[in-house]
C-alpha positions as CSV (number, residue, x, y, z in Angstrom):
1,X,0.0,0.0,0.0
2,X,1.3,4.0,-0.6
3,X,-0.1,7.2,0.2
4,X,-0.3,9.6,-3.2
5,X,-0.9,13.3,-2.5
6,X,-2.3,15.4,-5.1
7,X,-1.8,18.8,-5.2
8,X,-3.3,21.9,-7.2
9,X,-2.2,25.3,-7.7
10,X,-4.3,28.6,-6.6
11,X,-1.9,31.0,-7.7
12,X,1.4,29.9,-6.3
13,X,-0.4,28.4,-3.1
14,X,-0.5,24.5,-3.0
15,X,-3.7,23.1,-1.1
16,X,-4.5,19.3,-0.5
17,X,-7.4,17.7,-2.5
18,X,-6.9,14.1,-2.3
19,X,-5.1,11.5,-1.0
20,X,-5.3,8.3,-2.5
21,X,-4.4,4.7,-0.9
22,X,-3.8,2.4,-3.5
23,X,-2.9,-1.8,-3.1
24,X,-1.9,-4.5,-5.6
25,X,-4.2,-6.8,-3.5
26,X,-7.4,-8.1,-6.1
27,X,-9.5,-10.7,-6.1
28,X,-7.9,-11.0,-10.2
29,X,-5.1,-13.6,-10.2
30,X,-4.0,-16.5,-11.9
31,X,-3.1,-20.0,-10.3
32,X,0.3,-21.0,-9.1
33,X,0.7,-24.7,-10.1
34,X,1.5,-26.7,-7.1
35,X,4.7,-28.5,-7.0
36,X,4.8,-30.0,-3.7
37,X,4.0,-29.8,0.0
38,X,6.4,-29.4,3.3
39,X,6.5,-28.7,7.0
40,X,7.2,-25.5,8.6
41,X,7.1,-25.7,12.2
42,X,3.7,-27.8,11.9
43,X,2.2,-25.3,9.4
44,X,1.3,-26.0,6.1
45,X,3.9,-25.1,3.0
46,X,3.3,-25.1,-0.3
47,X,6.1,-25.0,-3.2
48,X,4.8,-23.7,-6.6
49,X,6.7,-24.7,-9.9
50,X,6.6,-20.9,-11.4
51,X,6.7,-17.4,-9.4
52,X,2.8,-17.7,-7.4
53,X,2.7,-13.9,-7.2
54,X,1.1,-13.8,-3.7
55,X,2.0,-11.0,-1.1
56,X,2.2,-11.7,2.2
57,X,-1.3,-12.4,4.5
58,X,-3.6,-12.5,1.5
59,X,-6.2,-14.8,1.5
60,X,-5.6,-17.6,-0.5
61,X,-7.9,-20.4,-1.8
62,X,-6.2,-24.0,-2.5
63,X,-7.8,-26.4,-4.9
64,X,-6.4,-30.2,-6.0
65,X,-5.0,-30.9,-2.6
66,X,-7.3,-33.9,-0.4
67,X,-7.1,-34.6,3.2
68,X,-7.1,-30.1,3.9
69,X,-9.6,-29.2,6.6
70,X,-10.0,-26.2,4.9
71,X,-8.9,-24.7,1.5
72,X,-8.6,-21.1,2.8
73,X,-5.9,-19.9,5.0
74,X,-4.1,-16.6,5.3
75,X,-0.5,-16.7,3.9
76,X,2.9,-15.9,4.9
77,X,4.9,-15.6,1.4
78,X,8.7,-17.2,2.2
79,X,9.9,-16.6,-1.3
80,X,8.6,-16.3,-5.2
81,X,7.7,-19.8,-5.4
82,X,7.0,-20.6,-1.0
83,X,4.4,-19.6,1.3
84,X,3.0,-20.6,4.6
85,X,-0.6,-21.2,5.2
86,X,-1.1,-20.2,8.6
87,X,-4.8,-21.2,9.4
88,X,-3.8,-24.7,8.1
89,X,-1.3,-27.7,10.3
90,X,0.7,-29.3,8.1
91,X,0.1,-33.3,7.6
92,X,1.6,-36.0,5.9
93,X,-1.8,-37.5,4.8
94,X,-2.5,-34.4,2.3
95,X,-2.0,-35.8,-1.5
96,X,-1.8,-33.6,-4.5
97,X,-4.2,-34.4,-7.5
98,X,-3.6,-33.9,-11.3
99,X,-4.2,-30.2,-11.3
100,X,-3.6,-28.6,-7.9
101,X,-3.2,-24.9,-7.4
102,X,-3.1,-22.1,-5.1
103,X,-4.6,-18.5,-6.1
104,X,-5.1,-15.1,-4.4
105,X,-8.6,-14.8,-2.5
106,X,-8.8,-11.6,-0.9
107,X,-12.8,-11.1,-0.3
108,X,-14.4,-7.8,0.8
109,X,-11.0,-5.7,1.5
110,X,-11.5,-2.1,2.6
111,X,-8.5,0.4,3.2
112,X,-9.1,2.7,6.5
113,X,-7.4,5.8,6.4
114,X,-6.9,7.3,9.9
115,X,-6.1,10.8,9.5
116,X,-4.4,12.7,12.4
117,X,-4.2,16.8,13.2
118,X,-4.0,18.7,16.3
119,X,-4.9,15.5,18.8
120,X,-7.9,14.9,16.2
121,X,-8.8,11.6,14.4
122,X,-11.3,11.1,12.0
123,X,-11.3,7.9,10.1
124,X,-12.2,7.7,6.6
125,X,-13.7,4.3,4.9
126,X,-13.0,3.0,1.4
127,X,-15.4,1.0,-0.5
128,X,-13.6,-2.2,-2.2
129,X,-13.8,-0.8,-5.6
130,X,-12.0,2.2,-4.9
131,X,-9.4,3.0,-2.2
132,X,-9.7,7.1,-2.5
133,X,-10.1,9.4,-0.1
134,X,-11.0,13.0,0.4
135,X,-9.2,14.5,3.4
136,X,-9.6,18.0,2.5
137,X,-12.9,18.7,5.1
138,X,-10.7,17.7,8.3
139,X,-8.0,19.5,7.0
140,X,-10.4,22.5,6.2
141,X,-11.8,22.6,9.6
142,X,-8.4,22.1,11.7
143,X,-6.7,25.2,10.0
144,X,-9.7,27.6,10.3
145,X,-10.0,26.9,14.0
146,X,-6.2,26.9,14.6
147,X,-6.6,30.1,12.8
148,X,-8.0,31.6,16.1
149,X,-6.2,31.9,19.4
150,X,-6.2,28.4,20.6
151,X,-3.2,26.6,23.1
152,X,-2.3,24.9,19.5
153,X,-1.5,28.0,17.5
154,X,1.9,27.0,17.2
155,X,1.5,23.9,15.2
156,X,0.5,26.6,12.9
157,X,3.5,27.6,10.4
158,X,3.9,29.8,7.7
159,X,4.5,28.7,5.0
160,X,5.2,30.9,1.5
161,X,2.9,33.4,3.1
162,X,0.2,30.3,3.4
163,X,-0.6,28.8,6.8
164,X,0.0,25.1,7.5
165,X,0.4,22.7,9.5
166,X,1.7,18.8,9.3
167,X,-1.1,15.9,9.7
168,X,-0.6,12.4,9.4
169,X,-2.3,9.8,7.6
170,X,-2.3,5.9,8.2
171,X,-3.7,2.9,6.7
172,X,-5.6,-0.5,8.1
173,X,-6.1,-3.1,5.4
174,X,-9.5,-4.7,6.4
175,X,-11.3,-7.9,4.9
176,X,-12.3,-11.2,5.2
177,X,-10.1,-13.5,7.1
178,X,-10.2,-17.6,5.9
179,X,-12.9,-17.8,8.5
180,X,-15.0,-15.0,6.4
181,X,-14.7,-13.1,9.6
182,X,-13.6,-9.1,8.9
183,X,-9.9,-8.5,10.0
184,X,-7.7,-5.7,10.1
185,X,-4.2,-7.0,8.2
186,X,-1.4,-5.0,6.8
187,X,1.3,-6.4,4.4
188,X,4.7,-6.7,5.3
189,X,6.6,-4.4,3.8
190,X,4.0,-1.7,2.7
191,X,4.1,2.1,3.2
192,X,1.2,1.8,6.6
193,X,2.2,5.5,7.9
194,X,3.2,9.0,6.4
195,X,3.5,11.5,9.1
196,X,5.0,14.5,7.5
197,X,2.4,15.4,5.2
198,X,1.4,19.3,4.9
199,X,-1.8,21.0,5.0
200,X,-2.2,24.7,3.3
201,X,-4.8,27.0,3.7
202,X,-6.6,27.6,0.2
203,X,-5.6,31.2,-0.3
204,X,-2.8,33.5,0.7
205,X,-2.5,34.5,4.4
206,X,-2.8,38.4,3.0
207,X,-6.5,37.0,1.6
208,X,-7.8,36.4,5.6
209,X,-5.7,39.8,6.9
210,X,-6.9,42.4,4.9
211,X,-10.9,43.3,4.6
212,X,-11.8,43.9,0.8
213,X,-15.2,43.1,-0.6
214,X,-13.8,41.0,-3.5
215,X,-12.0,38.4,-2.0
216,X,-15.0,36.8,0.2
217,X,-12.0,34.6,2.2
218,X,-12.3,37.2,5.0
219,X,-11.6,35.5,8.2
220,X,-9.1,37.0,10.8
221,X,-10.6,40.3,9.8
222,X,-12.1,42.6,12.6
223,X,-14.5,44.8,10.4
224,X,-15.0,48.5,12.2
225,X,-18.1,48.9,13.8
226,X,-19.6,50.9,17.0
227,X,-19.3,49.0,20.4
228,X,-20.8,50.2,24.2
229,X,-18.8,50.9,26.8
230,X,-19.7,47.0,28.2
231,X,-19.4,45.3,24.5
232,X,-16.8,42.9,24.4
233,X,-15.0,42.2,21.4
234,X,-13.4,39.4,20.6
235,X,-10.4,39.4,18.1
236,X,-9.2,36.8,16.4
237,X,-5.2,37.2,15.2
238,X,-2.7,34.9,13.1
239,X,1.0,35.7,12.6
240,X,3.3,37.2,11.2
């Protein structure tokens, strides 16, 4: 898995629309032939003859081997042509038949995307067609309150003029386990965690300082008006 961030230009500003999650892991695959079967540690191993293109803990489903209890496990890929079936003990009664193969069976997989600003979580769902997600809301929200005087104002930087401030975003690989039972799993060796990704407010800083009637991105601006001697007035600042 990898996080992507797409950027777009408003002038020379750069502002965060999407972030997208993407994974090799598809129910599309085509069938390692089985060449034989082995112990490892009382699991389950299975040698293919070519390269079985598996990645480590999906699902897979064996067919043309008798004497399994199941034919779905999770796997543990050793090398391009060994694997591990984890859910399954390894026995010396299991006998291979004429065609026997192992394939990639990854049912109902969803990517969570936990993102992380200020103390703040929100976690975003994918569907299992697409793995895309729109951050942009959360990341809206946390700079126009940290916009106002708030204990956290520092995390606030600024940036080219633009305010920002540096979010995280993770990933959970959920789906169906070999029991059909939802589980979170992420693969060995994938990008689970970018921390030092930046969030910029749409417009330049100028845009929220100074009160014009064209811009319509007013918001640190204290507009003049009449007060009473017991009106009080709250200001709201940024920085310099």
């Amino acid at each position: 898995m990898s996080i992507t961030a797409t950027w777009t230009s408003v002038g020379s500003v750069r502002i965060p629309l999407v972030h997208t999650c993407t994974t090799t892991r598809t129910n599309s695959h085509t069938p390692a032939t089985i060449s034989s079967l082995s112990n490892a540690s009382g699991k389950l191993q299975i040698t293919t003859s070519a390269a079985h293109n598996i990645e480590d803990k999906d699902i897979i489903k064996i067919e043309g081997v008798s004497g399994l209890p199941q034919n779905l496990s999770r796997a543990t890929v050793t090398g391009v042509n060994t694997l591990i079936c984890t859910d399954i003990p390894y026995s010396a009664a299991y006998t291979l038949g004429a065609t026997k193969t192992v394939t990639r069976y990854n049912q109902g997989v969803h990517i969570r995307a936990v993102v992380t600003a200020f103390g703040k979580q929100v976690v975003l769902v994918s569907t299992v067609a697409t793995y895309t997600f729109d951050v942009a809301p959360f990341l809206r929200t946390g700079l126009i309150e940290q916009a106002k005087p708030a204990p956290a104002l520092n995390s606030i930087i600024n940036s080219g003029g633009n305010m920002a401030y540096t979010y995280s975003v993770q990933l959970q690989e959920w789906g169906l386990n070999a029991a059909g039972v939802p589980e979170a799993f992420i693969s060995a060796g994938s990008t689970v965690n970018n921390s030092s990704l930046q969030a910029y407010m749409a417009y330049p800083l100028i845009d929220y300082l100074v009160s014009t009637t064209s811009n319509g991105k007013v918001l640190n601006c204290l507009p003049i008006m009449k007060a009473g001697r017991s009106t009080t007035l709250l200001v709201s600042y940024a920085f310099d």
